[in-house]
PADO-363789 format. One record per residue (C-alpha): residue in three letters; x negated, y negated, z. Coordinates in steps of 0.001 Angstrom, whole numbers, plus 500000, padded with zeros to 6 digits. Layout:
ALAXYZ...
***
This chain:
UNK591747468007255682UNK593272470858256949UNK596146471453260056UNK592838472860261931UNK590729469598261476UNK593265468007263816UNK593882470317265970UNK590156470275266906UNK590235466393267151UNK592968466343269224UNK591161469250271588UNK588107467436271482UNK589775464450272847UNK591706466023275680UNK588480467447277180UNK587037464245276480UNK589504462137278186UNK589019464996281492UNK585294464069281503UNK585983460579281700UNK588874460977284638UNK585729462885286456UNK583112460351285448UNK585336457252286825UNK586655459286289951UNK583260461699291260UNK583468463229294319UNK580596461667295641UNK582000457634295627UNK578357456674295451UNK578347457709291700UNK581191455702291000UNK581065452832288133UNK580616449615289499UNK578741447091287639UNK579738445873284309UNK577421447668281971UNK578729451027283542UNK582452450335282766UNK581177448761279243UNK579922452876278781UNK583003453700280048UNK584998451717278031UNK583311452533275273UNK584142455917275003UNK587649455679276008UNK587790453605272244UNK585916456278270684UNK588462459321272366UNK591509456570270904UNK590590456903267710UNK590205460744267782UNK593840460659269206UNK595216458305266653UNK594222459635263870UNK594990463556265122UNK598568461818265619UNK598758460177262523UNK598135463333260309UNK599616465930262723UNK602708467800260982UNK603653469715263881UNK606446467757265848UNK606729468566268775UNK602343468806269309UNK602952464598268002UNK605233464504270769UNK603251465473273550UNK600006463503271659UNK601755460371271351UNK601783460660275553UNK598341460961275884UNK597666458487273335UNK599676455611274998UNK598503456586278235UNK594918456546276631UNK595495452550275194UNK596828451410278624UNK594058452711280447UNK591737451327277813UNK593396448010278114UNK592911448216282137UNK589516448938282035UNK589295445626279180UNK590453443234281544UNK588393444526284623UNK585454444173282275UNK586561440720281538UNK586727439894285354UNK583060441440285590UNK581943438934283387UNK582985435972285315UNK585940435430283191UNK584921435882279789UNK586677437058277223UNK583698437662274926UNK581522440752276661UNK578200441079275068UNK577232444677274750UNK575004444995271587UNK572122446072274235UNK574416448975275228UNK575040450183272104UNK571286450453270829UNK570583452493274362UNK573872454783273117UNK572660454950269700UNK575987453602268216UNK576882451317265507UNK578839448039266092UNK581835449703264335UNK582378451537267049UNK583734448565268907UNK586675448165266539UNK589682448654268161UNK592141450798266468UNK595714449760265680UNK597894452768266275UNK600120453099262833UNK603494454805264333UNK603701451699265458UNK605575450377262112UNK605864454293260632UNK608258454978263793UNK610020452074262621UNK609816452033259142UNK614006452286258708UNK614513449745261224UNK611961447027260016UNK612937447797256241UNK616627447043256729UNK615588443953258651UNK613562442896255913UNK616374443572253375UNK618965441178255682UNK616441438687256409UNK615749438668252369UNK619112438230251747UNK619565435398254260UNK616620433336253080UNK618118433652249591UNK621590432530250550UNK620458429290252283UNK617761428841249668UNK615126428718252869UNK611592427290251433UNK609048430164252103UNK605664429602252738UNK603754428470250142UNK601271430741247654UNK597090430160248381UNK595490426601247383UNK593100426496245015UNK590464423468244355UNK591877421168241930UNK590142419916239155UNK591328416607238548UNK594764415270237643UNK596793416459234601UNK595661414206231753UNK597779412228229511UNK598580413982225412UNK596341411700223781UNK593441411635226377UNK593617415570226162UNK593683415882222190UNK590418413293222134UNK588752415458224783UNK589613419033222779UNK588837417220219592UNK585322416312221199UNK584330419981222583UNK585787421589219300UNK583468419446216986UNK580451419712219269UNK580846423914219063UNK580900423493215250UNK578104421498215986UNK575980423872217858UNK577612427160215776UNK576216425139212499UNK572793424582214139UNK572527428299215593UNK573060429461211815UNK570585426637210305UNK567780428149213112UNK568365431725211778UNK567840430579208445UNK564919428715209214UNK563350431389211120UNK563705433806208069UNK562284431378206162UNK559151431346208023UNK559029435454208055UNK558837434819204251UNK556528432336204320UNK553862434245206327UNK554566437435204553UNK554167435493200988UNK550652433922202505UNK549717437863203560UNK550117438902200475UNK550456442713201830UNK554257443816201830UNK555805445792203922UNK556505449158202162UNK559442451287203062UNK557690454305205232UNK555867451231206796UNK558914449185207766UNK560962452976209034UNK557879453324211158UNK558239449989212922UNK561908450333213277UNK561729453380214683UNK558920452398217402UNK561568449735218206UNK564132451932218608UNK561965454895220666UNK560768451939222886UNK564133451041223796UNK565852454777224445UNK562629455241226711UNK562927452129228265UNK566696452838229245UNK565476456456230112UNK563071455123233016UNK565754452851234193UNK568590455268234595UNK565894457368235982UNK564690454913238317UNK568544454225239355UNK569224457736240214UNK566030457550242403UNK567281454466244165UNK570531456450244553UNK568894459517245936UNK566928457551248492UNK569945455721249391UNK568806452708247830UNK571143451941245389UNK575028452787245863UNK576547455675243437UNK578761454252240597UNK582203455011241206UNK583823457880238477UNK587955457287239441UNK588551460688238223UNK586032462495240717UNK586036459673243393UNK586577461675247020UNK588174459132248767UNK591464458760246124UNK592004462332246650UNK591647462803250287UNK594437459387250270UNK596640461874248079UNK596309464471250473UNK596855462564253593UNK599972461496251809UNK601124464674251222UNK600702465429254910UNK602911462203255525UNK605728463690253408UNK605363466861255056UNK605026465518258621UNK608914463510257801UNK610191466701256805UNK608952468592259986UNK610707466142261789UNK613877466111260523UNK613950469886260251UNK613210469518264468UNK616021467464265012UNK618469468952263250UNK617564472464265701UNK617307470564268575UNK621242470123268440UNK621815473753267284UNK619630475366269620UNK621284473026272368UNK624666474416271605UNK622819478313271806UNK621609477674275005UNK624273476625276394UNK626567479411275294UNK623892481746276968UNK622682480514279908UNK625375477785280342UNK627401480052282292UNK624360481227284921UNK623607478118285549UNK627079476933286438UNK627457479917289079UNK623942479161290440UNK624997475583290662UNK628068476574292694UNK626612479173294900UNK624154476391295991UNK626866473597296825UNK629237476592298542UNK626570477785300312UNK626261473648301507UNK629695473502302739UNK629314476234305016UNK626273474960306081UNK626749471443306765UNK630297472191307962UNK631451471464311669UNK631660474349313280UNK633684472973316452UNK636234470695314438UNK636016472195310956UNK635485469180309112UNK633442469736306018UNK630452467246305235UNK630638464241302696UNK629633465146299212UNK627002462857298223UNK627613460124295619UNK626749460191291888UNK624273456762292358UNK622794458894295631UNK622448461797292548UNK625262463873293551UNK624472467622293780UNK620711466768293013UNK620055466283296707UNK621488469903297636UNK619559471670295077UNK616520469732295104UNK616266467829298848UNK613533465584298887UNK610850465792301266UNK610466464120304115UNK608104461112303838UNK604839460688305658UNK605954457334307515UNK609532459047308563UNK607456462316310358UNK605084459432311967UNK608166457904313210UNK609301461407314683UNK606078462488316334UNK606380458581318371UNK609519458872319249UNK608972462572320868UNK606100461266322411UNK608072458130323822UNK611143459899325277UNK608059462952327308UNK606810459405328778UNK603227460388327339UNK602724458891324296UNK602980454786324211UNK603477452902320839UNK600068451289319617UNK599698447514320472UNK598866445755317449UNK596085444478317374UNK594989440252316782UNK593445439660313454UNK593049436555315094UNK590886435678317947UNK591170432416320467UNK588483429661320267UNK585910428866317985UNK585099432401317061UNK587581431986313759UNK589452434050312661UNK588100438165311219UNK589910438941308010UNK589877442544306678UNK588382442221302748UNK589716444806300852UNK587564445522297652UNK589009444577294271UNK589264447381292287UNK590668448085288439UNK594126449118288393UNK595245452698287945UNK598482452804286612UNK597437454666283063UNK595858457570284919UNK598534459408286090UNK599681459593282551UNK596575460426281680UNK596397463408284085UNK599697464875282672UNK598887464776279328UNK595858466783280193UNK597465469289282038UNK600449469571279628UNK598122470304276963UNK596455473015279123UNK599535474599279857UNK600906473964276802UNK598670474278273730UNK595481475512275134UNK595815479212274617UNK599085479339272485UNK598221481342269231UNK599954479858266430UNK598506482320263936UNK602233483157262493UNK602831479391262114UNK601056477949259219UNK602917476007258411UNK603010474253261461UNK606788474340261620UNK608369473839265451UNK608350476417268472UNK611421477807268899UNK610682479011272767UNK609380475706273414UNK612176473926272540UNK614286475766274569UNK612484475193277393UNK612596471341276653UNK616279471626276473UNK617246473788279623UNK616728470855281696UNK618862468548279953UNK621436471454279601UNK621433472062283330UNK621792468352284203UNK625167468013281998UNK626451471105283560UNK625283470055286825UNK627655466695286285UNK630653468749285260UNK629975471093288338UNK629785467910290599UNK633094466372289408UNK634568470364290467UNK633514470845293681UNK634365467030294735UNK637699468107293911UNK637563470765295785UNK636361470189298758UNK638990467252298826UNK640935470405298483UNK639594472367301602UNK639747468996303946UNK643817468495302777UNK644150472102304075UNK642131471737307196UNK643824468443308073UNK647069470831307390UNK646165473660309574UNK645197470762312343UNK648642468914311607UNK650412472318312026UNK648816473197315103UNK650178470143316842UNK653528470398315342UNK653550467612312795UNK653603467259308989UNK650224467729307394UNK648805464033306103UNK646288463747303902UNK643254462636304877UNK642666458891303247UNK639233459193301425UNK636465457141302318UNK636131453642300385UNK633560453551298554UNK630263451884299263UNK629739448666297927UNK626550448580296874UNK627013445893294676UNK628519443547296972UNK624672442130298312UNK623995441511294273UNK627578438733294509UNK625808436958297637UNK622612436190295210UNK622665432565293248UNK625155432332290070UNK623266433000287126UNK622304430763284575UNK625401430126282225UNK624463431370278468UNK625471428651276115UNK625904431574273219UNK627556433816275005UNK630350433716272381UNK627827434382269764UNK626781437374268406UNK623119438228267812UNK623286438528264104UNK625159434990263788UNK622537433318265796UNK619561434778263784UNK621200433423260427UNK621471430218261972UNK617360430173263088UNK616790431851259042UNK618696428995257857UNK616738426548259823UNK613360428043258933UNK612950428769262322UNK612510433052261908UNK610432432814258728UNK609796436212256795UNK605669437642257784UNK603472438053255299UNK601823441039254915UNK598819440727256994UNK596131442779258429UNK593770442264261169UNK590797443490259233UNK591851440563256644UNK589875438557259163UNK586312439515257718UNK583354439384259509UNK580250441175261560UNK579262441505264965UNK576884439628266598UNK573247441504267390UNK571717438482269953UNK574438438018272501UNK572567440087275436UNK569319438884274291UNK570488435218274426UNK572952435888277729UNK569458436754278965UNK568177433600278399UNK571065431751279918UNK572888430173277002UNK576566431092276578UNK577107432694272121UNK579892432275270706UNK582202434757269719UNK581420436974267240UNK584542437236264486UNK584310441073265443UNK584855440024269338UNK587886437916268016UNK589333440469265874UNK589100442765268689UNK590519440241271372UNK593822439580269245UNK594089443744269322UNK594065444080273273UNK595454441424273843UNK598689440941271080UNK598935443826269018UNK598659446897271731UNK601230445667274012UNK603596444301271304UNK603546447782269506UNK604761450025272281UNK607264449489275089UNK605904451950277652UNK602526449808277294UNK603992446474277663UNK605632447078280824UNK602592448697282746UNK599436446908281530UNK597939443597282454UNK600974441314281332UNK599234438477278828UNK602156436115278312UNK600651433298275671UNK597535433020273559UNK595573430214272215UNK593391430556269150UNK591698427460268933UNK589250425995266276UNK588183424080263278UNK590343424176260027UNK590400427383257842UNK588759429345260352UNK591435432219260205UNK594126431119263139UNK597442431412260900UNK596064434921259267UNK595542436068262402UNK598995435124263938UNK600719436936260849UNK598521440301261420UNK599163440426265144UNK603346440012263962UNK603124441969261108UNK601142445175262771UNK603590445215265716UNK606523444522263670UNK607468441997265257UNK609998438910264024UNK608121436040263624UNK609655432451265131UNK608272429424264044UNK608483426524266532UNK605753424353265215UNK606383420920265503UNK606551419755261811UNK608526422723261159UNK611313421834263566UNK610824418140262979UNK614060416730262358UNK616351419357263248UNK618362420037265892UNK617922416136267469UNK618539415026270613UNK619400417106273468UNK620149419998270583UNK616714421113270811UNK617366422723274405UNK620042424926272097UNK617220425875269956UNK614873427292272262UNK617265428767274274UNK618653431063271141UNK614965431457270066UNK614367433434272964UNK617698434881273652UNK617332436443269596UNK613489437316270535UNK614034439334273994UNK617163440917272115UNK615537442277269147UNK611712442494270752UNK608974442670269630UNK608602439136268934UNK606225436538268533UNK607204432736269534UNK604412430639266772UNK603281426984267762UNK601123425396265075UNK599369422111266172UNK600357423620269918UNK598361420429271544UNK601000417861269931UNK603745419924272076UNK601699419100275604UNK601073415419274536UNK602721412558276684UNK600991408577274932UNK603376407859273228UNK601010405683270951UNK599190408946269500UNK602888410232269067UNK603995407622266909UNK600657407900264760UNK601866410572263411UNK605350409468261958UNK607679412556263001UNK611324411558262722UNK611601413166266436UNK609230412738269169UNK606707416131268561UNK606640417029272417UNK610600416999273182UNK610424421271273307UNK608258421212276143UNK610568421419279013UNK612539423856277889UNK609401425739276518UNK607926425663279950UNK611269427098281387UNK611706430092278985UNK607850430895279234UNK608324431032283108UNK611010433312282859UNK609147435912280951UNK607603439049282285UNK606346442416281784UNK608941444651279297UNK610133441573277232UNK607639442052274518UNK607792438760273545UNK604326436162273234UNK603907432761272619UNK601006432259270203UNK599425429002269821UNK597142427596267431UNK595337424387267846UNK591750422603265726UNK592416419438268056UNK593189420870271455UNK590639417869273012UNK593789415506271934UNK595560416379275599UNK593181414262277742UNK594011414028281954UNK597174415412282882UNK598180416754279104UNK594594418662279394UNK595748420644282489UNK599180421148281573UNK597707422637278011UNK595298424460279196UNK597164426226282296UNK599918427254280091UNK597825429603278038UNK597090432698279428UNK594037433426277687UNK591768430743274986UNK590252432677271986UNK587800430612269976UNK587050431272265959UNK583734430170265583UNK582824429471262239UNK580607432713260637UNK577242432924261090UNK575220434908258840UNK576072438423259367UNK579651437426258612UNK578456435508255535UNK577311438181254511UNK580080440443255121UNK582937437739253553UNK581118436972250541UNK581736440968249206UNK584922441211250980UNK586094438294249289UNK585373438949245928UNK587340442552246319UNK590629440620247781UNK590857438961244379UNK589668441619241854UNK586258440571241390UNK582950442559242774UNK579414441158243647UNK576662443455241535UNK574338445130243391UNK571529442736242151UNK573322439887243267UNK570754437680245720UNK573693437582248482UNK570995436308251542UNK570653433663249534UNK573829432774249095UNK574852433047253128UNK571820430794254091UNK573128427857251520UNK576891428356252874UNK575847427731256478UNK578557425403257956UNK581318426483255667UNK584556428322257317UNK585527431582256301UNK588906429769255018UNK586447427760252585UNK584858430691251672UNK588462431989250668UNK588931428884248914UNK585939429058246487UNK586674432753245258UNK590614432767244877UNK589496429442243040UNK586887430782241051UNK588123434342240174UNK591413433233237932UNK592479435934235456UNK590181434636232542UNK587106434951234485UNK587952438400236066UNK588417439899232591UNK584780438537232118UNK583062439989235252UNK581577442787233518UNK580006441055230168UNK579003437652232723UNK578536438638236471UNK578883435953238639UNK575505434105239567UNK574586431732242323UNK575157428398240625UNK578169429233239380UNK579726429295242446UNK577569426343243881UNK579768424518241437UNK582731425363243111UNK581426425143246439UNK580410421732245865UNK583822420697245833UNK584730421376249160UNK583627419712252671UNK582170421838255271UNK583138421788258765UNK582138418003260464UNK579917418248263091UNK582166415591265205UNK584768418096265208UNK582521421076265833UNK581110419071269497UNK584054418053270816UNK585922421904270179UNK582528422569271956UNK583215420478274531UNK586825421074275086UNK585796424764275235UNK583710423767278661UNK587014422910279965UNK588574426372279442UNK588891428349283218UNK585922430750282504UNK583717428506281227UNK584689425250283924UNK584015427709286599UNK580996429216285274UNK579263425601284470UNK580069424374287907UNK583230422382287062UNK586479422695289115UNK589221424945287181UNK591374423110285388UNK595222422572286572UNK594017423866290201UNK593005420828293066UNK589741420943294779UNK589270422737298205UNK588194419327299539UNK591968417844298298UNK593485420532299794UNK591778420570302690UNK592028416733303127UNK596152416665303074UNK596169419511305210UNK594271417400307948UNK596495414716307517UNK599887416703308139UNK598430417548311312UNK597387414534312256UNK600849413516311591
***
């Protein structure tokens, strides 16, 4: 694709992005979204206007239009991720919003849903997360740190003894002598009978006779194989039948070349930027350093004379550098709304007019209640401001420029001066400020001189003003909490977790590992009252909004809804781990393990406060990070008979206190969440229930696949591990029989099935339907014990308590509340 191809995306989506501001904000308020399918529209084409801007971003070469995109495109995911969550309160609390109805009436595809991850978000970082990598490499090696261990595969049987093993290979070697001797004995035999009948005939075959036959054999076959490749390039024309792939002329390896190219050629851009920014800095100082400097001090002269005392001669108090020194002359601010309010009373109070407004009684006496003024819930704005400059930066900006000369898409020399005048004129404007301080403690020494002389006595200087302690209402607050490691560097205390196997190195995982389709019945069966489950779609797009957006970009993370923990909760192998190393490993964030078999054993005793307390210290410090808690229920369980079941040198809940201290102290900016997976969360029963549940900010389910996704994994699988499906292969079949089977199952089958033997024999043998009922025959499906009580446990969750008529979970009843209440008062 070419420079303009972007440029037109990125256009496109600016415009777009100004249609939607108008469509959420009309002028008439009537028009305005309000009921959940109208933000689902909305929200819909906010994803479709990210993608435009993420992948203008990712391919853009100029670097100082990816500056300005990158802007708009953060601005775009927060306001996406706004509109998300007031969605999710629109729908009672659920995370899973059905809209499979919307997108038939909007003619879209399901893949439209899918979220995109933003790549700059480990390309910005590439040095940074390499050399990481590199030291956390080393460490692992040094302290000879057990990694996680390579994919199971179903095991035959036990390794035989020698002797059983030479009887069995004796055995199958004679019986294929066996069979090879009797294939040869039937071809004999059968040539025999050819004879036979021929000698009975009595009429030979002559040699025209016998060409004539052979070539009628022949002719049959190179027709037959004509109408088939004829009837494949039909199928192929009527989209029937996919093309076969030629690597030499396949489109898609060349377009990856090219956009790799651009990559190479975006870096250089980039560095060819910086390195003008600091020469051009240094120009325009040396030519417009100067004017600025006299401007500067014409203003702040001009000041004096102003703000000076005309009766005594004293000359005002230049303000401080935390008040922003000279700022305030050059730029005053304006006058707030609530200060000229204030005026206009007070000149009405001292005329006698005007009278200061009574406040009025939300309450009123007796039995009338009380009248409380509802204000209307509305979704949060904070993106749209951003979004508004953007726009109007791009206007001004990059609307009309004509870039004609620049091909090449090098930077704007003109625009980076004007980027760097500012910053120019604030230095000077510092070095001006620490000038005229001096000096005017200059003029007040020689008017306290000229006063001193005037009454006959020594001139004194003036003693300066002390200095406003600002700080001193900050030494009145509590002490702070003491920091064990405060003698500790950072890089000490994160060789100490590596050596523990606390930080553990992240596989290389991707969200769309997690295969699987969307659903296509939600509305129809929300219609009919019965709560779906998730689709693995809904999930993978849940983890997105809700782990990898914020994670991946500061300015995000401190302005969108803050999500502090997740659960993902469900049956074994149905994709929790994999999903916990894509969310860390498309953020880039470390990865601390916390599980409670993992840490079992070390750091006894009180120690384990220690732990958790560096855990978080190293995870704030080099954010983002991700805090992982397999088996999270175990952590929140108090019998201490189902603790002991489970034969853990330490008890598997002693990190919960502290956990519930650090997790309390987080907040927006931090980048750091607690994931949690769990396939027995119904083990916290009562009090452990509660405490679980409330802890979590939100509960993601993985449903095991239904059909659509069996369909989708089976293919999907078979790629991960070099094999491929053929196009004949009966694959409806195959998802109906594998009903009830995880998606990790599914995994399990293929990686088991596809060793390096078999792949090299994919195209001579495809694979068939009982050869992999052979394999799948060796592995349980999913109970369904386990599946009800998930199911039931799932009831429990906030959303789904409230909606089903249950009281929330960790929360009292009204009737509770309202009963202690009356007793106090009785009291």
């Amino acid at each position: 694709m070419a420079n303009v191809t972007f440029d037109i995306m990125w256009r496109e989506a600016m415009m777009e992005l100004l249609d939607q501001l108008e469509a959420e904000n009309p002028e008439d308020p009537a028009l305005a979204p309000k009921d959940l399918s109208e933000w689902a529209c909305i929200y819909i084409r906010y994803i479709q206007i990210l993608r435009k801007l993420e992948t203008s971003y990712d391919q853009m070469v100029h670097p100082q239009k990816r500056l300005d995109m990158r802007k708009a495109l953060e601005a775009c995911i927060g306001r996406t991720l706004e509109i998300r969550h007031w969605m999710v309160k629109l729908n009672r609390g659920l995370d899973v919003v059905s809209m499979d109805d919307i997108l038939v009436d909007l003619k879209l595809t399901p893949e439209v849903l899918e979220v995109p991850v933003p790549k700059y978000f480990i390309e910005d970082r590439a040095k940074e997360l390499d050399d990481r990598d590199k030291f956390l490499e080393a460490l692992v090696e040094k302290y000879n740190v057990k990694t996680s261990q390579p994919d199971p595969i179903i095991k035959i049987g036990a390794p035989l003894p020698e002797e059983e093993a030479v009887a069995i290979l004796q055995k199958n070697e004679r019986g294929r002598q066996a069979r090879e001797r009797g294939r040869l004995l039937g071809i004999v035999k059968r040539q025999r009978q050819i004879e036979d009948k021929r000698s009975l005939m009595g009429v030979p075959l002559s040699h025209d006779e016998a060409a004539r036959r052979i070539q009628a054999a022949v002719r049959g076959y190179i027709w037959r194989r004509r109408i088939q490749r004829g009837s494949d390039l039909e199928l192929q024309f009527i989209g029937m039948k996919p093309k076969p792939r030629d690597p030499k002329k396949d489109v898609r390896i060349g377009e990856a070349k090219n956009l790799m190219r651009r990559k190479n050629v975006q870096l250089e851009n980039m560095r060819v930027y910086d390195e003008a920014i600091v020469t051009l800095k240094a120009k325009v100082r040396e030519l417009e350093g100067q004017d600025m400097r006299e401007t500067i001090q014409d203003r702040v002269n001009s000041w004096f004379v102003e703000k000076r005392d005309m009766e005594s001669g004293d000359y005002p108090e230049f303000p401080e550098p935390e008040d922003g020194g000279s700022k305030v002359i050059l730029n005053p601010p304006l006058p707030s709304v609530q200060s000229l309010l204030e005026d206009q009373a007070g000149g009405k109070g001292k005329d006698g007019k005007g009278k200061a407004p009574a406040k009025k009684d939300t309450k009123k006496g007796g039995k009338g209640g009380e009248e409380e003024v509802v204000k209307e819930e509305r979704v949060t704005s904070i993106f749209i401001p951003g979004i508004e400059s953007a726009v109007h930066e791009f206007v001004a900006k990059w609307q009309d420029r004509d870039e004609t000369d620049n091909f090449l898409q090098k930077y704007d020399k003109e625009l980076v001066k004007d980027e760097l005048r500012p910053i120019v004129f604030e230095e000077i404007r510092l070095q001006v400020d620490e000038e005229m301080r001096v000096l005017l403690q200059n003029l007040k020494d020689m008017v306290e001189a000229e006063r001193a002389a005037k009454l006959g006595k020594k001139g004194k200087k003036k003693k300066g003003k002390k200095g406003k302690k600002k700080g001193g209402k900050k030494d009145k607050k509590g002490k702070k909490k003491k920091d064990p490691t405060s003698d500790r560097s950072i890089e000490s205390l994160f060789a100490e977790l590596v050596s523990n196997g606390v930080l553990v190195p992240c596989p290389h995982m991707h969200v769309r590992d997690y295969l699987g389709s969307s659903s296509y019945m939600q509305a129809t069966l929300e219609k009919a009252n019965v709560l779906p489950d998730p689709s693995m779609a809904q999930v993978r797009q849940a983890l997105t909004e809700y782990a990898i957006l914020p994670l991946g970009s500061q300015y995000i993370h401190e302005r969108a809804p803050y999500i502090k923990s997740v659960l993902l909760y469900g049956a074994e192998k149905t994709g929790k781990t994999l999903l916990t190393h894509s969310v860390a490993n498309l953020a880039g964030a470390n990865l601390f393990d916390l599980s409670p078999r993992n840490i079992d054993g070390k750091y006894p005793g009180k120690n384990v406060n220690m732990l958790i307390h560096m855990v978080f210290k190293v995870a704030r410090t080099m954010a983002p990070s991700i805090v992982y808690i397999d088996e999270a229920e175990k952590v929140f369980l108090t019998d201490k008979k189902k603790l002991k079941e489970f034969g853990s040198q330490e008890p598997l809940n002693r990190t919960k206190k502290e956990l519930l201290k650090e997790a309390k102290g987080m907040g927006p900016g931090e980048r750091v969440l607690i994931i949690g997976n769990s396939r027995e969360p119904f083990m916290c029963v009562k009090k452990d229930e509660k405490a679980f549940i409330s802890f979590w900010s939100k509960h993601v389910f993985l449903p095991p696949p239904d059909y659509a996704s069996r369909r989708v994994i089976w293919p999907g699988l078979f790629e991960r591990y070099g094999g491929r499906l053929p196009h004949e292969f009966d694959l409806s079949t195959l998802a109906h029989i594998t009903e009830g089977y995880t998606s990790g199952h599914l995994d399990l089958v293929v990686h088991s099935m596809l060793t390096k033997r078999r792949i090299e024999r994919l195209k001579a043998e495809p694979p068939n339907i009982p050869e992999i009922l052979q394999w799948l025959c060796k592995v349980q499906p999913m109970s369904k014990e386990q599946d009800e009580q998930l199911r039931k446990w799932m009831d429990k969750t906030p959303a789904l308590a409230f909606i089903k008529g249950g009281a929330k979970p960790g929360t009292a009843s009204k009737k509770d509340k309202d009963g202690k209440a009356k007793k106090g008062k009785k009291k």
